[in-house]
N, C-alpha and C positions, 0 to 999 in steps of 0.2 A: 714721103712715107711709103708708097705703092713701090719706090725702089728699093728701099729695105725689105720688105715681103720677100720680093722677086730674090731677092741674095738669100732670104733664108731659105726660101724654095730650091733655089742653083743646091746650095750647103746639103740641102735634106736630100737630093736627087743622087747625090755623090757619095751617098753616106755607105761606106764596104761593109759587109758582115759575114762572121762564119754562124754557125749554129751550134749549140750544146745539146747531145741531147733533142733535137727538133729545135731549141728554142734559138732566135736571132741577138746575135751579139754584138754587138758594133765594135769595130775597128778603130786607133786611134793610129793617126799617121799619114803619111800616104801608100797608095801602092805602090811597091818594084817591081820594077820590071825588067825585062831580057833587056841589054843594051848599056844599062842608065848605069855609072859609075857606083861601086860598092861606099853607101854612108859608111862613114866609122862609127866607132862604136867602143862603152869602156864598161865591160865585166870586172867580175868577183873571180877569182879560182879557190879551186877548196881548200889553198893557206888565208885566204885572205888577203889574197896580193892582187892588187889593178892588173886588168890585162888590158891593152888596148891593142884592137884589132889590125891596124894599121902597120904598130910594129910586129908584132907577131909573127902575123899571115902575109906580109908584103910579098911579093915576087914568086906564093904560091899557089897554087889551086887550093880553095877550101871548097869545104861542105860544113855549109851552117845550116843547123838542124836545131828546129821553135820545138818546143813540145811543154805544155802546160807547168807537169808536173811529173819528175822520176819515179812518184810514190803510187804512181796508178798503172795499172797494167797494160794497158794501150803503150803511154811514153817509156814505161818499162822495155815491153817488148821490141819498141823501136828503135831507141838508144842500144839494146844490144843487139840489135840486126847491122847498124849501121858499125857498130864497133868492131862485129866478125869482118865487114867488110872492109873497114880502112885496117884489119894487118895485113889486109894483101895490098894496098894500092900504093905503099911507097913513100919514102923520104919528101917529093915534093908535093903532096898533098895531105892537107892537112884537116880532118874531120873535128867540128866544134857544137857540142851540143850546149844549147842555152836552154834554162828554165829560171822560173822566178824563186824553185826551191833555196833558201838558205844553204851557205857554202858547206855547212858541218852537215846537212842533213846529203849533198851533192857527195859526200866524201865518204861517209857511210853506203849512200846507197853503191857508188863507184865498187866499193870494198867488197861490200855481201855479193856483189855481182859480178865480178873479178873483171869489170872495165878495164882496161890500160891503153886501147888503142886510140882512141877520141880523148879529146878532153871537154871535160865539164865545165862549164860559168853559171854563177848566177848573175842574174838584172836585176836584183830586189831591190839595192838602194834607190837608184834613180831612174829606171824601167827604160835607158837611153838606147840600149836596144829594142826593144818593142817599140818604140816611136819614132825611128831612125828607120827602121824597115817595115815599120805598118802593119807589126802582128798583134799590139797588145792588146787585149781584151780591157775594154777602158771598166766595164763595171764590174769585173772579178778580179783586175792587176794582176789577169796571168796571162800568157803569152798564146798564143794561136800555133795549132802544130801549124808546121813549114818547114820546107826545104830550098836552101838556093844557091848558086855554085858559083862560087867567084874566081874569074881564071888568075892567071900572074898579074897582070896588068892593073886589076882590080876592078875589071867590068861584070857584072854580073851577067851573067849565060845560062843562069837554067831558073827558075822561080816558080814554087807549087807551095801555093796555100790550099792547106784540105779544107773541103767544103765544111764537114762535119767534125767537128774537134775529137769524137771517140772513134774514130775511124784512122788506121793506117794510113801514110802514106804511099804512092803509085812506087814503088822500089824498083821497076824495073825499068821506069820511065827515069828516075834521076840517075842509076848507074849508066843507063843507056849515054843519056849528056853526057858523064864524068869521065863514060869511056871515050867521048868525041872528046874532052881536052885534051887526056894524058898519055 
């Protein structure tokens, strides 16, 4: 019995969180890390068609980018920072924003907001990204902002979970990486 404790103590000690708001959120998943081989992972695109990461993105630098939701002006603003960004960075890098928004509401907001450079997924069906890469918000089923850079190879090489979910990400710290791959 006193070794069952002791494991759920290990479990509780482990436990990641970002914050909302101030308040503590817990993490489902594990964490990535710099080094550790990029999980796969299978999205939605705003037809409704599977995407899987794997094939997609193989053999190029990505930038995958968590952000809760398009409909709030933080992931707003950030989703179009990063879209100014990847029309300059080129054919072999390839920028992917995931949220848990519905494909039709991802494709809307894409539109109002003249997106083209990134492409948009959702995770809503089965949250396989958020638990594949350790962002999802287990008691809201939305996604933790992050950023994290996966080279050709498929190693991950750069990895920023913001502390605070209404808060930007560091932008000059991940183009900084993205300019060490490309």
């Amino acid at each position: 019995m006193e070794e069952n404790n002791n494991e759920e103590v290990k479990k509780e000690a482990v436990k990641r969180t970002v914050t909302m708001q101030g308040r503590p959120m817990a993490l489902a998943g594990d964490e990535m890390k710099v080094g550790m081989p990029a999980p796969d992972f299978k999205v939605t695109d705003n037809d409704m068609l599977p995407m899987k990461f794997s094939r997609s993105y193989g053999g190029k630098v990505a930038v995958i980018v968590a952000v809760p939701s398009l409909d709030t002006s933080v992931c707003d603003l950030e989703a179009r920072r990063f879209n100014k960004e990847a029309e300059i960075l080129g054919p072999d890098v390839g920028v992917l924003v995931v949220s848990m928004d519905l494909p039709f509401a991802q494709r809307r907001w894409c539109g109002s907001a003249g997106v083209k450079a990134v492409r948009v997924f959702s995770d809503y069906q089965k949250a396989d990204f958020g638990k594949a890469w350790g962002v999802l918000i287990k008691d809201l089923r939305l996604l933790a902002r992050a950023v994290f850079i996966v080279d050709k190879d498929g190693i991950v090489k750069y990895a920023q979970i913001v502390p605070e979910v209404s808060q930007e990400p560091d932008y000059n710290e991940v183009l900084t990486a993205l300019r060490a791959l490309v």
